[in-house]
ZANU-307132 format. One record per residue (C-alpha): residue number from 1; y, z negated, x. Coordinates in steps of 0.05 Angstrom, whole numbers. Each point is the difference from the previous one (the first is absolute). Example, Ala and Ser with C-alpha at 12.3 -4.5 7.8 and 13.67 -1.06 7.14 Angstrom:
! ZANU-307132
num, py, pz, px
1, -90, -156, 246
2, 69, 13, 27
END
This chain:
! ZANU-307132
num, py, pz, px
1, 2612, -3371, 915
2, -46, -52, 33
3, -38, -7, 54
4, -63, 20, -22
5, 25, 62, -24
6, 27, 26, 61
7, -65, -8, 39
8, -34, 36, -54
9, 55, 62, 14
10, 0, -15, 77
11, -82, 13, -7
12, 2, 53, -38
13, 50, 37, 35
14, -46, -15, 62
15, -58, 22, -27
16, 31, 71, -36
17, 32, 6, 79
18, -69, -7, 21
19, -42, 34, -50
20, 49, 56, 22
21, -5, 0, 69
22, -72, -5, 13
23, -24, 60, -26
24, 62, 34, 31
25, -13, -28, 63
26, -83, 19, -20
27, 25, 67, -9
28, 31, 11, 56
29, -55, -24, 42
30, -49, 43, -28
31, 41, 59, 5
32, 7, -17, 68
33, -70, -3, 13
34, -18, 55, -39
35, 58, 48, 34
36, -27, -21, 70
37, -78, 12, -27
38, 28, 70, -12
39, 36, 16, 63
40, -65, -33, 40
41, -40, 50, -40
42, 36, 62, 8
43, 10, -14, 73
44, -88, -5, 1
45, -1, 66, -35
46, 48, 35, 34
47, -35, -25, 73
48, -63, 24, -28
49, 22, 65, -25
50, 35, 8, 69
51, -62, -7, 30
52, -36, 37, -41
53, 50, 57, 19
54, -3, -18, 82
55, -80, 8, -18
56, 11, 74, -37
57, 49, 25, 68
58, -52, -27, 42
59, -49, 33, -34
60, 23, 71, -9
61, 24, -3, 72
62, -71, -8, 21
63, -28, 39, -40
64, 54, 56, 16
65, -5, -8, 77
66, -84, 9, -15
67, 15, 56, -43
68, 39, 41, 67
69, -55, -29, 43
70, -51, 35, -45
71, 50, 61, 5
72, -4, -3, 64
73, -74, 7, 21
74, -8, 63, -29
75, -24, 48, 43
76, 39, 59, -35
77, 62, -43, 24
78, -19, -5, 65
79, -22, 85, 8
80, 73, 8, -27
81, 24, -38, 60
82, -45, 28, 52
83, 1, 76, -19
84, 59, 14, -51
85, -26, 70, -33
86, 1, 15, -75
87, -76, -27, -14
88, 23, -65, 22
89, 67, -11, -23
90, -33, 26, -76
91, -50, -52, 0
92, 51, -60, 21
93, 46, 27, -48
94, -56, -2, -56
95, -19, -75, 30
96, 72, -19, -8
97, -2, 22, -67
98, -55, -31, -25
99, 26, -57, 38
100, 61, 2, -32
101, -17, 9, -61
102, -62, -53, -8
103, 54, -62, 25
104, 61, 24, -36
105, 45, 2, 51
106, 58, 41, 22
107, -28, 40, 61
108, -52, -4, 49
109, 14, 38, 73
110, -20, 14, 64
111, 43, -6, 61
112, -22, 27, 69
113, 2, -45, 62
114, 78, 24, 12
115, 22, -24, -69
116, -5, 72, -28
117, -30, 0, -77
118, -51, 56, 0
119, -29, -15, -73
120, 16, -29, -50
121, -1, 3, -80
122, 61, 16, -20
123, 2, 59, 43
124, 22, 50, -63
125, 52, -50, -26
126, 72, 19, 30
127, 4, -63, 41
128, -60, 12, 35
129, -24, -53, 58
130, -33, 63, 36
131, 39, 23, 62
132, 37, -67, -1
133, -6, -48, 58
134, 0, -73, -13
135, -7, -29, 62
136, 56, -53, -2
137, -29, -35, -50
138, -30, -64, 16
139, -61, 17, -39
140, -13, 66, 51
141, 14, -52, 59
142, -40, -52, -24
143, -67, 43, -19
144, 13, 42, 66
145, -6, -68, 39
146, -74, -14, -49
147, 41, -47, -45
148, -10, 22, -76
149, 66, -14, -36
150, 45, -13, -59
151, 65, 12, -4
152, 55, 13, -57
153, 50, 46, 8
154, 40, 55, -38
155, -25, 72, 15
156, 43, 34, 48
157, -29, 72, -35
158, -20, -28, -68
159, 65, -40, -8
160, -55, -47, -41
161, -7, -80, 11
162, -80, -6, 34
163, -46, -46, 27
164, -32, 31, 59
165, -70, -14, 18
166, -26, 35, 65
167, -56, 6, 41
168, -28, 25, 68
169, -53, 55, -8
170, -46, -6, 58
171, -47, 52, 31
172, -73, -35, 0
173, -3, -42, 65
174, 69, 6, 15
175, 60, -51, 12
176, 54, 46, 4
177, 24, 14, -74
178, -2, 78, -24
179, 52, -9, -56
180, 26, -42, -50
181, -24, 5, -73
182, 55, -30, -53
183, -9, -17, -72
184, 76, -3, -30
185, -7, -46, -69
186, 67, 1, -46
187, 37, -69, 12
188, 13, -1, -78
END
Protein backbone atom coordinates (compact mmCIF):
# COMPACT_ATOMS: atom_id res chain seq x y z
CA UNK A 1 0.00 0.00 0.00
CA UNK A 2 1.37 3.56 -0.47
CA UNK A 3 1.10 6.57 0.85
CA UNK A 4 -1.43 8.09 -1.07
CA UNK A 5 -3.65 5.40 -0.48
CA UNK A 6 -3.83 5.51 3.06
CA UNK A 7 -4.78 9.17 3.21
CA UNK A 8 -7.50 8.41 0.83
CA UNK A 9 -8.79 5.59 3.66
CA UNK A 10 -7.70 7.90 6.65
CA UNK A 11 -10.28 10.64 4.83
CA UNK A 12 -12.73 8.65 4.17
CA UNK A 13 -12.95 6.98 7.31
CA UNK A 14 -13.04 10.67 8.68
CA UNK A 15 -15.53 11.79 6.69
CA UNK A 16 -18.11 8.40 7.08
CA UNK A 17 -17.19 9.17 11.17
CA UNK A 18 -18.40 12.51 10.44
CA UNK A 19 -21.17 12.18 8.06
CA UNK A 20 -22.31 9.88 10.97
CA UNK A 21 -22.01 11.92 13.75
CA UNK A 22 -23.43 15.14 12.69
CA UNK A 23 -26.77 14.30 12.13
CA UNK A 24 -26.63 12.16 15.32
CA UNK A 25 -25.32 14.82 17.19
CA UNK A 26 -28.29 17.15 14.91
CA UNK A 27 -30.65 14.76 16.22
CA UNK A 28 -30.08 14.87 19.43
CA UNK A 29 -30.07 18.52 19.58
CA UNK A 30 -33.30 18.93 18.10
CA UNK A 31 -34.86 16.41 20.19
CA UNK A 32 -33.57 18.25 22.89
CA UNK A 33 -35.03 21.37 21.91
CA UNK A 34 -38.10 20.07 20.85
CA UNK A 35 -38.60 17.87 24.30
CA UNK A 36 -37.90 21.15 26.33
CA UNK A 37 -40.45 23.25 23.73
CA UNK A 38 -42.91 20.61 25.02
CA UNK A 39 -42.40 20.58 28.70
CA UNK A 40 -42.28 24.76 28.45
CA UNK A 41 -45.63 24.34 26.75
CA UNK A 42 -47.43 22.07 28.94
CA UNK A 43 -46.18 23.86 31.95
CA UNK A 44 -48.05 27.40 30.03
CA UNK A 45 -51.13 25.31 29.68
CA UNK A 46 -51.34 23.78 32.73
CA UNK A 47 -50.69 27.50 34.60
CA UNK A 48 -53.36 28.77 32.52
CA UNK A 49 -55.83 26.13 33.04
CA UNK A 50 -54.93 26.48 36.81
CA UNK A 51 -55.97 29.77 36.63
CA UNK A 52 -58.67 29.39 34.76
CA UNK A 53 -59.83 26.98 37.63
CA UNK A 54 -58.69 29.61 40.67
CA UNK A 55 -61.00 32.05 38.36
CA UNK A 56 -64.18 29.36 38.31
CA UNK A 57 -63.72 28.82 42.60
CA UNK A 58 -63.56 32.42 42.82
CA UNK A 59 -66.33 32.82 40.90
CA UNK A 60 -68.93 30.46 42.24
CA UNK A 61 -67.84 31.51 45.68
CA UNK A 62 -69.06 34.94 44.96
CA UNK A 63 -71.68 34.26 43.33
CA UNK A 64 -72.75 31.64 46.12
CA UNK A 65 -72.07 34.02 49.08
CA UNK A 66 -74.54 36.70 46.85
CA UNK A 67 -76.87 33.98 46.30
CA UNK A 68 -77.36 33.55 50.65
CA UNK A 69 -77.15 37.30 50.78
CA UNK A 70 -80.16 37.43 48.41
CA UNK A 71 -81.57 34.60 50.70
CA UNK A 72 -81.16 36.49 53.29
CA UNK A 73 -83.16 39.78 52.71
CA UNK A 74 -86.22 38.23 52.42
CA UNK A 75 -88.65 39.44 54.49
CA UNK A 76 -90.50 35.96 54.86
CA UNK A 77 -86.99 34.98 56.47
CA UNK A 78 -86.90 37.52 58.71
CA UNK A 79 -91.06 37.07 60.00
CA UNK A 80 -89.83 33.44 60.59
CA UNK A 81 -87.27 34.76 62.97
CA UNK A 82 -89.27 37.40 64.67
CA UNK A 83 -92.66 35.49 65.17
CA UNK A 84 -92.15 31.62 64.54
CA UNK A 85 -96.00 30.53 63.77
CA UNK A 86 -97.05 28.25 60.92
CA UNK A 87 -97.75 31.24 58.25
CA UNK A 88 -94.26 32.07 58.55
CA UNK A 89 -92.30 29.10 58.81
CA UNK A 90 -94.68 27.87 55.38
CA UNK A 91 -93.61 30.75 53.43
CA UNK A 92 -89.63 30.41 54.36
CA UNK A 93 -89.98 26.86 53.76
CA UNK A 94 -91.55 27.54 50.22
CA UNK A 95 -88.56 30.43 49.79
CA UNK A 96 -86.07 27.76 50.69
CA UNK A 97 -87.45 25.68 48.16
CA UNK A 98 -87.57 27.66 45.45
CA UNK A 99 -84.23 28.68 46.62
CA UNK A 100 -83.06 25.44 46.58
CA UNK A 101 -84.20 24.30 43.82
CA UNK A 102 -83.43 27.43 41.30
CA UNK A 103 -79.27 27.11 42.44
CA UNK A 104 -79.07 23.36 42.61
CA UNK A 105 -77.79 22.98 45.73
CA UNK A 106 -78.09 20.57 48.59
CA UNK A 107 -80.16 22.58 51.26
CA UNK A 108 -80.95 25.95 52.12
CA UNK A 109 -81.85 26.71 56.14
CA UNK A 110 -82.56 28.92 58.63
CA UNK A 111 -80.91 29.00 62.01
CA UNK A 112 -82.24 31.21 64.90
CA UNK A 113 -79.88 33.58 66.77
CA UNK A 114 -79.01 30.49 69.34
CA UNK A 115 -77.84 28.18 66.48
CA UNK A 116 -81.23 26.38 66.45
CA UNK A 117 -82.42 25.50 62.58
CA UNK A 118 -86.06 26.47 62.43
CA UNK A 119 -86.48 25.91 58.53
CA UNK A 120 -85.13 24.48 56.26
CA UNK A 121 -85.75 22.35 52.93
CA UNK A 122 -85.11 19.17 53.68
CA UNK A 123 -87.41 19.20 56.51
CA UNK A 124 -89.38 15.79 55.18
CA UNK A 125 -86.12 13.97 54.36
CA UNK A 126 -85.07 11.66 57.46
CA UNK A 127 -82.00 13.69 58.18
CA UNK A 128 -83.74 16.73 58.61
CA UNK A 129 -81.69 20.11 59.61
CA UNK A 130 -85.02 21.27 61.51
CA UNK A 131 -84.74 20.99 65.32
CA UNK A 132 -80.96 20.74 64.90
CA UNK A 133 -78.68 23.34 66.40
CA UNK A 134 -75.56 24.25 64.62
CA UNK A 135 -74.10 26.71 66.60
CA UNK A 136 -70.47 25.43 66.80
CA UNK A 137 -69.94 25.82 63.46
CA UNK A 138 -67.73 28.54 62.40
CA UNK A 139 -70.16 29.55 59.78
CA UNK A 140 -73.09 30.27 62.76
CA UNK A 141 -70.14 32.20 64.65
CA UNK A 142 -68.98 34.02 61.89
CA UNK A 143 -72.56 35.34 60.42
CA UNK A 144 -73.66 35.86 64.18
CA UNK A 145 -70.63 38.34 64.51
CA UNK A 146 -72.04 40.12 60.68
CA UNK A 147 -69.30 38.14 58.83
CA UNK A 148 -70.93 36.14 55.83
CA UNK A 149 -68.93 32.90 55.47
CA UNK A 150 -67.66 29.81 53.74
CA UNK A 151 -66.63 27.00 55.16
CA UNK A 152 -66.24 23.14 54.14
CA UNK A 153 -66.98 20.58 56.31
CA UNK A 154 -68.64 17.09 56.50
CA UNK A 155 -72.31 17.19 57.83
CA UNK A 156 -72.46 16.19 61.35
CA UNK A 157 -76.52 15.12 60.46
CA UNK A 158 -76.13 14.60 56.74
CA UNK A 159 -72.92 12.55 57.08
CA UNK A 160 -72.39 14.40 53.40
CA UNK A 161 -69.02 16.38 52.34
CA UNK A 162 -70.48 20.47 51.97
CA UNK A 163 -69.39 23.79 51.36
CA UNK A 164 -71.18 26.01 53.68
CA UNK A 165 -72.14 29.47 52.72
CA UNK A 166 -73.93 31.56 55.48
CA UNK A 167 -75.27 34.71 56.11
CA UNK A 168 -76.65 37.17 58.82
CA UNK A 169 -80.33 38.03 58.29
CA UNK A 170 -80.88 41.46 59.64
CA UNK A 171 -84.09 43.14 60.83
CA UNK A 172 -84.30 46.61 58.69
CA UNK A 173 -82.18 49.18 60.63
CA UNK A 174 -80.68 46.80 62.83
CA UNK A 175 -76.99 45.68 63.74
CA UNK A 176 -77.66 42.96 65.83
CA UNK A 177 -78.13 39.79 63.46
CA UNK A 178 -81.71 37.84 63.74
CA UNK A 179 -80.38 34.53 62.37
CA UNK A 180 -78.23 32.94 60.08
CA UNK A 181 -79.41 31.82 56.63
CA UNK A 182 -77.09 28.85 55.05
CA UNK A 183 -76.98 27.55 51.56
CA UNK A 184 -75.23 23.87 51.86
CA UNK A 185 -73.76 23.12 48.04
CA UNK A 186 -72.47 19.32 47.51
CA UNK A 187 -68.50 19.43 47.63
CA UNK A 188 -68.62 16.87 44.61
Amino acid sequence: MNKPEINLRTLLIVLATIAFICPAVGGYLYYSTLSQSSIELAHKDAEEHLKDLGNDIDTHLTWSLRSAKSLAGLKELRQSLLQADVVALAETDAVLDHFCEAIKVSVCYLMGPTGNTIASSNRNAPDSFVGKNYRFRPYFKQAMKGIPTVYMALGITSKKRGIYFSHPVYEKGQGVPLGVVVIKASAE
